[in-house]
HTML snippet that shows the backbone in 3Dmol.js (N, CA, C, O; Angstrom):
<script src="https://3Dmol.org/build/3Dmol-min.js"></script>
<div id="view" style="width:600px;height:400px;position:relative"></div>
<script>
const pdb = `
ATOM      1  N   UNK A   1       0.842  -1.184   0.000  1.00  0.00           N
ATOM      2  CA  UNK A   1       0.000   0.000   0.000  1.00  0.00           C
ATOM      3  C   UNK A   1       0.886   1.245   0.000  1.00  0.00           C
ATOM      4  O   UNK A   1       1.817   1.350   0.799  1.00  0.00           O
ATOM      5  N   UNK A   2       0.677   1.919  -0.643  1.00  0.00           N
ATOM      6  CA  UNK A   2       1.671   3.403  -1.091  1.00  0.00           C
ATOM      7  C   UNK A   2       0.662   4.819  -0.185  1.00  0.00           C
ATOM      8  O   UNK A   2      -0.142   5.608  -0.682  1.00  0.00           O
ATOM      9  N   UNK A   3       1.055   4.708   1.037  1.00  0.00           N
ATOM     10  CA  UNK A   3       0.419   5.782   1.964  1.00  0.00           C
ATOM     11  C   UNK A   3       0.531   7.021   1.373  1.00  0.00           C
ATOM     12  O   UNK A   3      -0.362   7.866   1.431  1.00  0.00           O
ATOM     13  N   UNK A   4       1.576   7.171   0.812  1.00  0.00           N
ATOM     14  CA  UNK A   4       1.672   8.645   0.517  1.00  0.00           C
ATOM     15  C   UNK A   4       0.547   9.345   0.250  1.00  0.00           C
ATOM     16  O   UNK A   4      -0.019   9.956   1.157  1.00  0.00           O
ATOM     17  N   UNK A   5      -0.012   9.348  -1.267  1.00  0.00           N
ATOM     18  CA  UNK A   5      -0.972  10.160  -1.278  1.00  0.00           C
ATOM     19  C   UNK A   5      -1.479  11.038  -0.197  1.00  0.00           C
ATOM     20  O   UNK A   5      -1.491  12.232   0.102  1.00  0.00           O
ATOM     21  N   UNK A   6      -1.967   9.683   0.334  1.00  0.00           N
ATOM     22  CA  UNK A   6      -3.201  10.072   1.843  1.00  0.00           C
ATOM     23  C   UNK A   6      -2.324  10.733   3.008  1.00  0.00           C
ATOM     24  O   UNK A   6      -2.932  11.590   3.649  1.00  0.00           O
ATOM     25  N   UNK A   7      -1.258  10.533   3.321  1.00  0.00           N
ATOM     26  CA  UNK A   7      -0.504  11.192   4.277  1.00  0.00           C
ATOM     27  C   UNK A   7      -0.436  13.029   3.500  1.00  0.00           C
ATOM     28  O   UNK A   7      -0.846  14.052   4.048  1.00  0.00           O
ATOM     29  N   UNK A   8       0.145  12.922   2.261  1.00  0.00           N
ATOM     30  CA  UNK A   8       0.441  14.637   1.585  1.00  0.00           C
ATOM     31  C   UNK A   8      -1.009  15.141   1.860  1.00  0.00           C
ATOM     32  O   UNK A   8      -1.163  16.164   2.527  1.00  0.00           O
ATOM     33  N   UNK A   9      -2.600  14.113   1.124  1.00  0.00           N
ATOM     34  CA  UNK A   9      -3.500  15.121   1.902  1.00  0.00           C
ATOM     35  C   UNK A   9      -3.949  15.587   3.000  1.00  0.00           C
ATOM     36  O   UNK A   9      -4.602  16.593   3.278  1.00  0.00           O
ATOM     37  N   UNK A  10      -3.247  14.187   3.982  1.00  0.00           N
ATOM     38  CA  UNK A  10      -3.957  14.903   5.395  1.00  0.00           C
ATOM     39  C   UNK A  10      -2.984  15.770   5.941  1.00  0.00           C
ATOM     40  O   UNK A  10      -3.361  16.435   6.906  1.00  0.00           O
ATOM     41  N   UNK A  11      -1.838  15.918   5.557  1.00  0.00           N
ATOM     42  CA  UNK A  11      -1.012  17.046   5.766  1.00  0.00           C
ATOM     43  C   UNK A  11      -1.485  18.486   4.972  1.00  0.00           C
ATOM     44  O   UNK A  11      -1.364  19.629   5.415  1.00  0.00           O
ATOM     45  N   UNK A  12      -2.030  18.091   3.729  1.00  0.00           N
ATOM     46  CA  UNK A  12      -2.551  19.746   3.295  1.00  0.00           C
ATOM     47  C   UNK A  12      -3.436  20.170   3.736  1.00  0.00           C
ATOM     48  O   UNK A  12      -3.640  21.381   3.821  1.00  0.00           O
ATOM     49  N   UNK A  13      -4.476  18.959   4.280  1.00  0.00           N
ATOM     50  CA  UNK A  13      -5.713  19.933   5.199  1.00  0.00           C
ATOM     51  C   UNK A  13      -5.566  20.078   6.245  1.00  0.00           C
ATOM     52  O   UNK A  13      -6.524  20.540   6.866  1.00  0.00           O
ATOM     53  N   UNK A  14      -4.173  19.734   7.067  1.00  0.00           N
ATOM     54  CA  UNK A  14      -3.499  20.168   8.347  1.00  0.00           C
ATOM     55  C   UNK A  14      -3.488  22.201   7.765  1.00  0.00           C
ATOM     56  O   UNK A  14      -4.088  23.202   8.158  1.00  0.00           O
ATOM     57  N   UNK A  15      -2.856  22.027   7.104  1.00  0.00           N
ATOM     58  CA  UNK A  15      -1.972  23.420   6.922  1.00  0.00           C
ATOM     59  C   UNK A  15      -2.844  24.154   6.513  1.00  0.00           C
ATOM     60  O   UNK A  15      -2.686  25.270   7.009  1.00  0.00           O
ATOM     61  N   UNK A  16      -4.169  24.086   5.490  1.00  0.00           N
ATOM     62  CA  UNK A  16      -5.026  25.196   5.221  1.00  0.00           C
ATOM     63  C   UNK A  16      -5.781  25.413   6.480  1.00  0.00           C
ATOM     64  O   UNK A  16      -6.260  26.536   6.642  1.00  0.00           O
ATOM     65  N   UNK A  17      -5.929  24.667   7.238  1.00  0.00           N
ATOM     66  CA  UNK A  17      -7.208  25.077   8.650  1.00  0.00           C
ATOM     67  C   UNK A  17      -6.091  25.419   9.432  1.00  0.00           C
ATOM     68  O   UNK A  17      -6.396  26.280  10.257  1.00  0.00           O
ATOM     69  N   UNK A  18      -5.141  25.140   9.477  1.00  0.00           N
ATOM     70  CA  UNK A  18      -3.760  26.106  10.440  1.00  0.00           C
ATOM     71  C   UNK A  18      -4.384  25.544  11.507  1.00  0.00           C
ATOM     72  O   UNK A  18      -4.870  26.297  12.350  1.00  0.00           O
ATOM     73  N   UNK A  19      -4.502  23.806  11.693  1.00  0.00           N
ATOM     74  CA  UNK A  19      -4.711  22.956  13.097  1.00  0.00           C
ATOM     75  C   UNK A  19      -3.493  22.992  13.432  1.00  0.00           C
ATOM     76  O   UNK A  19      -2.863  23.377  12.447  1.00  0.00           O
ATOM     77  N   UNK A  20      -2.590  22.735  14.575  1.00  0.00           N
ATOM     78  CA  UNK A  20      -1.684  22.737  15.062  1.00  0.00           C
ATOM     79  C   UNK A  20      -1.714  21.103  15.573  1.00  0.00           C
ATOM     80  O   UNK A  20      -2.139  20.697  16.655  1.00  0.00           O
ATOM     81  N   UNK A  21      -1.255  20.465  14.696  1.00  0.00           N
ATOM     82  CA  UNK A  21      -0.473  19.036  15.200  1.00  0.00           C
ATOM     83  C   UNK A  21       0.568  18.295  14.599  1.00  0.00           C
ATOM     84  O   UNK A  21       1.263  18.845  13.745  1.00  0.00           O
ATOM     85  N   UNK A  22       0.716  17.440  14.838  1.00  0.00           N
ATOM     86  CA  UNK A  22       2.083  16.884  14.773  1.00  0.00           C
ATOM     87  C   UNK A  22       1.642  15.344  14.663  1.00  0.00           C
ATOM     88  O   UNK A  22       1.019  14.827  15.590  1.00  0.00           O
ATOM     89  N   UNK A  23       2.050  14.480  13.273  1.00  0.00           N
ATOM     90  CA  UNK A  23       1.798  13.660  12.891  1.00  0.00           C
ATOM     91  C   UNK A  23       3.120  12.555  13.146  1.00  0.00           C
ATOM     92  O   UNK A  23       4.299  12.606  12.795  1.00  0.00           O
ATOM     93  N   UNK A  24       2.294  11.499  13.963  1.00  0.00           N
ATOM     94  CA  UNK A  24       3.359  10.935  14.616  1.00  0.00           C
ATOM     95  C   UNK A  24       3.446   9.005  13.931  1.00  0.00           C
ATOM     96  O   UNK A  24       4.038   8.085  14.496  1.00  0.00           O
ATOM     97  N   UNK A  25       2.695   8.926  12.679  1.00  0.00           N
ATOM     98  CA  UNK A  25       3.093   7.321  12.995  1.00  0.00           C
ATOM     99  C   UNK A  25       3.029   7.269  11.259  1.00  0.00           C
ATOM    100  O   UNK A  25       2.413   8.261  10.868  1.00  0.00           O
ATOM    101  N   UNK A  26       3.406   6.553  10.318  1.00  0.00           N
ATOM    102  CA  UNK A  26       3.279   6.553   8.960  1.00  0.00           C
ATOM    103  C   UNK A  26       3.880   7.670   8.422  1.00  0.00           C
ATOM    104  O   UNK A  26       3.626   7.725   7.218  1.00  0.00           O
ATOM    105  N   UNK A  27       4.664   8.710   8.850  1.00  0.00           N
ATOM    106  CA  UNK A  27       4.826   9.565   8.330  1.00  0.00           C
ATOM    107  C   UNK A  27       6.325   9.200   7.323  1.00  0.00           C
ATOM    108  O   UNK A  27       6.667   9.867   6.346  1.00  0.00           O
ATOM    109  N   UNK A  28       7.000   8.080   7.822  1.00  0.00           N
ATOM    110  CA  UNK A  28       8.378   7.505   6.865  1.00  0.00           C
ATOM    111  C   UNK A  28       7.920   7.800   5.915  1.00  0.00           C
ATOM    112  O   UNK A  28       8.433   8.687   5.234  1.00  0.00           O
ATOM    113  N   UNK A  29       6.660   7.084   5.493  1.00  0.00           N
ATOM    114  CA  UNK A  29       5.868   6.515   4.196  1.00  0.00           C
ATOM    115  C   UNK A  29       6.591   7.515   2.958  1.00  0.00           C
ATOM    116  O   UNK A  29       7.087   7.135   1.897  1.00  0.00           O
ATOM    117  N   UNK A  30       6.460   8.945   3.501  1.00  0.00           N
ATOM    118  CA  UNK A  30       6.206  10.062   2.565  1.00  0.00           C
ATOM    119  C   UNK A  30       7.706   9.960   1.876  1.00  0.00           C
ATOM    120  O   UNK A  30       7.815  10.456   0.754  1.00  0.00           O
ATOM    121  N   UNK A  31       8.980   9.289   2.534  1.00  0.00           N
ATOM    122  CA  UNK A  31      10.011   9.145   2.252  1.00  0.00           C
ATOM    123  C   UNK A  31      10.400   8.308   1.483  1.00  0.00           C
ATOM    124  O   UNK A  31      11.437   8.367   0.823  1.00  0.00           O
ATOM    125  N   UNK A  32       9.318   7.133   1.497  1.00  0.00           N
ATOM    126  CA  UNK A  32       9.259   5.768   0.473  1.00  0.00           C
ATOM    127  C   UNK A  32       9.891   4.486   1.206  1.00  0.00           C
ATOM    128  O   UNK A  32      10.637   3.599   0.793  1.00  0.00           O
ATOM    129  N   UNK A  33       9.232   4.764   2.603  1.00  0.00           N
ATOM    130  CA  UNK A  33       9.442   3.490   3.512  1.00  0.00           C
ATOM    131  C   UNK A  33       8.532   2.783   3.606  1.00  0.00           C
ATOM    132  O   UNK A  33       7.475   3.160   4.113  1.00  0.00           O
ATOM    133  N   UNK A  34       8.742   1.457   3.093  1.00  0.00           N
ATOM    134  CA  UNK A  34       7.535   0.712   2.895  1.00  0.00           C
ATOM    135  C   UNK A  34       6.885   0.855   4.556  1.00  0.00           C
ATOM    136  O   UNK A  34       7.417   1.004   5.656  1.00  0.00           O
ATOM    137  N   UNK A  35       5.679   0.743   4.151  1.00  0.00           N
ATOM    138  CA  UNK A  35       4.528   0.906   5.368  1.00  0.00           C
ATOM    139  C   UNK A  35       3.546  -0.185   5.405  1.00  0.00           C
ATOM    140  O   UNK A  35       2.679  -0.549   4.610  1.00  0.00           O
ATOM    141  N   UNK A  36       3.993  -0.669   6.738  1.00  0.00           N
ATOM    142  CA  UNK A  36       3.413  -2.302   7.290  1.00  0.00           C
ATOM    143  C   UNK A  36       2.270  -1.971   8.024  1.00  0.00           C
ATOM    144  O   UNK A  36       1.469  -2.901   8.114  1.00  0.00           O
ATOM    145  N   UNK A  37       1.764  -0.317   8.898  1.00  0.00           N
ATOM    146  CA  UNK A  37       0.638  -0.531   9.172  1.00  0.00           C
ATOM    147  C   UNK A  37      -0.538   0.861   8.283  1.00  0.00           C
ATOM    148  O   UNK A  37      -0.411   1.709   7.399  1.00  0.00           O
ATOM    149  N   UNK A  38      -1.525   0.404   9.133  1.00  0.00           N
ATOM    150  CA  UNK A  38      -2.637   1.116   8.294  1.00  0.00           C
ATOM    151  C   UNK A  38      -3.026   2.412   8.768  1.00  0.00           C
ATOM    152  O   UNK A  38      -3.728   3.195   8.128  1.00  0.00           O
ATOM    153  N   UNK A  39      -2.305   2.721  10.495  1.00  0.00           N
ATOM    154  CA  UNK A  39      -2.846   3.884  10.805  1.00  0.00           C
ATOM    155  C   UNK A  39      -1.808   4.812  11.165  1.00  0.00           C
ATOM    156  O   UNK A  39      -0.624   4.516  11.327  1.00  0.00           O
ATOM    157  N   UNK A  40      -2.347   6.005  11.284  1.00  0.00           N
ATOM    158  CA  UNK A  40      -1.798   7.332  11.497  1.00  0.00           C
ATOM    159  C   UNK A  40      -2.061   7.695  12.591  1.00  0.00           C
ATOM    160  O   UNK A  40      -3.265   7.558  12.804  1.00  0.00           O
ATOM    161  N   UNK A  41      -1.328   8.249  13.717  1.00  0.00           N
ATOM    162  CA  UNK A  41      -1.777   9.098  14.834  1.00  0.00           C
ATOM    163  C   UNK A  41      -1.085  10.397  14.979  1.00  0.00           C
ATOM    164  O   UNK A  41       0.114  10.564  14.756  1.00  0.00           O
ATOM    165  N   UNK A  42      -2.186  11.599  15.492  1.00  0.00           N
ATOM    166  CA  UNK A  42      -1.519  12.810  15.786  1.00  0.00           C
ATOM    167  C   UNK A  42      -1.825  13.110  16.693  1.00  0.00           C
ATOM    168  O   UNK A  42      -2.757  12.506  17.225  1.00  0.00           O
ATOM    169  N   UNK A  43      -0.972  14.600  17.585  1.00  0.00           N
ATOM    170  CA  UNK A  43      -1.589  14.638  18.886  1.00  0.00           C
ATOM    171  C   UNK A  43      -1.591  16.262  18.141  1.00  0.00           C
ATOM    172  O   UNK A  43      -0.972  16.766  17.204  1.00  0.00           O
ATOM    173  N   UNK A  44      -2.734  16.791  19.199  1.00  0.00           N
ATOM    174  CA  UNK A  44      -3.179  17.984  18.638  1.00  0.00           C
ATOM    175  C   UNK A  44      -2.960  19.015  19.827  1.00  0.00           C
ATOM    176  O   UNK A  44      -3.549  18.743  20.873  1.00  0.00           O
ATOM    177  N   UNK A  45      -2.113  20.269  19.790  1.00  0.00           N
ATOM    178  CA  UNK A  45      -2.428  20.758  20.923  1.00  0.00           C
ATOM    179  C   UNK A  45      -3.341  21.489  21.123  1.00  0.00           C
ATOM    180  O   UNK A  45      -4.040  22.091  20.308  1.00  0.00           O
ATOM    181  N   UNK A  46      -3.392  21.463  22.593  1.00  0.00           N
ATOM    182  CA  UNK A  46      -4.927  21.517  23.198  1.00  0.00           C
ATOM    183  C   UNK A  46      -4.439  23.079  23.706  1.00  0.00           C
ATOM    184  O   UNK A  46      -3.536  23.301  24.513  1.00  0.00           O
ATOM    185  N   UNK A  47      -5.448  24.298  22.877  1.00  0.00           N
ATOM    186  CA  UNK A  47      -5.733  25.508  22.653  1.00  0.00           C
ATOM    187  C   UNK A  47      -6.938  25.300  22.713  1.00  0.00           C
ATOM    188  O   UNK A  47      -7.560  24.244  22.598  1.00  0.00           O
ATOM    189  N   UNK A  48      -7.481  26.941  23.010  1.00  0.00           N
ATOM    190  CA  UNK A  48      -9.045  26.785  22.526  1.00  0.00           C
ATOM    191  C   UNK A  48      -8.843  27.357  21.026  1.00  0.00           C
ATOM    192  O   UNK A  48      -9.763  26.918  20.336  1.00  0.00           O
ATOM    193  N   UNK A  49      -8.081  28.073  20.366  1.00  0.00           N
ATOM    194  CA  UNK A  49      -8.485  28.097  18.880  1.00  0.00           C
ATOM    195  C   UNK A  49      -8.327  26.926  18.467  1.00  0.00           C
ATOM    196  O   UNK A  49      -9.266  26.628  17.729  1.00  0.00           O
ATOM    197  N   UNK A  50      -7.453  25.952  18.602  1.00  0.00           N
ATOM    198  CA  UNK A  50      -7.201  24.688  18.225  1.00  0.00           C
ATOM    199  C   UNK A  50      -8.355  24.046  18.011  1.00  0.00           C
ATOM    200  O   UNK A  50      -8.793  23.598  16.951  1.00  0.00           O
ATOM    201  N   UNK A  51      -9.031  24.022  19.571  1.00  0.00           N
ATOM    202  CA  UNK A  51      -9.865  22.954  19.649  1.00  0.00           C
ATOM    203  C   UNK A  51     -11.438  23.722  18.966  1.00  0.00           C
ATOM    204  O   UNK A  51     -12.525  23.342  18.531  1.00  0.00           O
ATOM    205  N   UNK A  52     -11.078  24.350  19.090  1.00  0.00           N
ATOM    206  CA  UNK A  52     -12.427  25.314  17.673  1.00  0.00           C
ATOM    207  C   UNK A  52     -12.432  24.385  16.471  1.00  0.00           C
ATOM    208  O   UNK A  52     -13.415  23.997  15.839  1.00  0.00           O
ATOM    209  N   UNK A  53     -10.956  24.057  16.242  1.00  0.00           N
ATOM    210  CA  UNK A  53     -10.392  24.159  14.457  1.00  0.00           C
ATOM    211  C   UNK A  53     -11.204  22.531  14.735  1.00  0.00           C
ATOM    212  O   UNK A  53     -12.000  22.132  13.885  1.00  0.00           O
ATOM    213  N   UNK A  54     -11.039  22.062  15.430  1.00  0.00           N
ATOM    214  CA  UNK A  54     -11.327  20.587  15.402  1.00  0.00           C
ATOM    215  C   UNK A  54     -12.593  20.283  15.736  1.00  0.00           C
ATOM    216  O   UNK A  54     -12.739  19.061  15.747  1.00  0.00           O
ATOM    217  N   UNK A  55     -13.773  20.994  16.069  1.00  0.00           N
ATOM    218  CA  UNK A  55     -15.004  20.500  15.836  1.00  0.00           C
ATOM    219  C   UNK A  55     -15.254  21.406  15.176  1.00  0.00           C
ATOM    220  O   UNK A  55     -16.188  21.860  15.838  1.00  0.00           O
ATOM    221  N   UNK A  56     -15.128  22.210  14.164  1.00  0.00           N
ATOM    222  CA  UNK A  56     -15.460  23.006  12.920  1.00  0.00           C
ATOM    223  C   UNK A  56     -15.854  22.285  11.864  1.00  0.00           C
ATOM    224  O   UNK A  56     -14.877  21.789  11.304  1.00  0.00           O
ATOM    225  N   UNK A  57     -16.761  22.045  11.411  1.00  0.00           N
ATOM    226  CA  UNK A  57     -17.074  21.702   9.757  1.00  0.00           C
ATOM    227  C   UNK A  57     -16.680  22.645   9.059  1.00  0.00           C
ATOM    228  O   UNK A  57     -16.749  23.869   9.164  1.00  0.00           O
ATOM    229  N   UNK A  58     -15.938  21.431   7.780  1.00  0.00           N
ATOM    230  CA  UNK A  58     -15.049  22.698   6.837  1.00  0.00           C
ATOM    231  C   UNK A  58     -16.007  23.317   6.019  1.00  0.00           C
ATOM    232  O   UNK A  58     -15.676  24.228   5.261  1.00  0.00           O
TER     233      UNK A  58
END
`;
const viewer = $3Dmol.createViewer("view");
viewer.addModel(pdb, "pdb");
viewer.setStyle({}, {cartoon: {color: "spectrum"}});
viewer.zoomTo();
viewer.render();
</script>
């Protein structure tokens, strides 16, 4: 499975809503390390604009 794609988009809709997190698991992928699992985790810091950005519908 070639994560990339899906990692570059969930990194571009990181950066247009200007969420503040930090993507911590699959992210080799983007380097062309094969990727053995299926998920991604981020931790988000906990602001209140932050936490606005994250129950906001885009």
């Amino acid at each position: 499975m070639d994560a990339a794609p899906i990692l570059i988009r969930v990194a571009r809709v990181l950066r247009e809503t200007g969420l503040e997190a930090v993507m911590i698991g699959n992210a080799a992928a983007l380097q062309g390390a094969p990727v053995t699992t299926v998920d991604v985790d981020f931790f988000f810091r906990r602001t209140p604009a932050n936490l606005r950005k994250l129950v906001s519908p885009r």
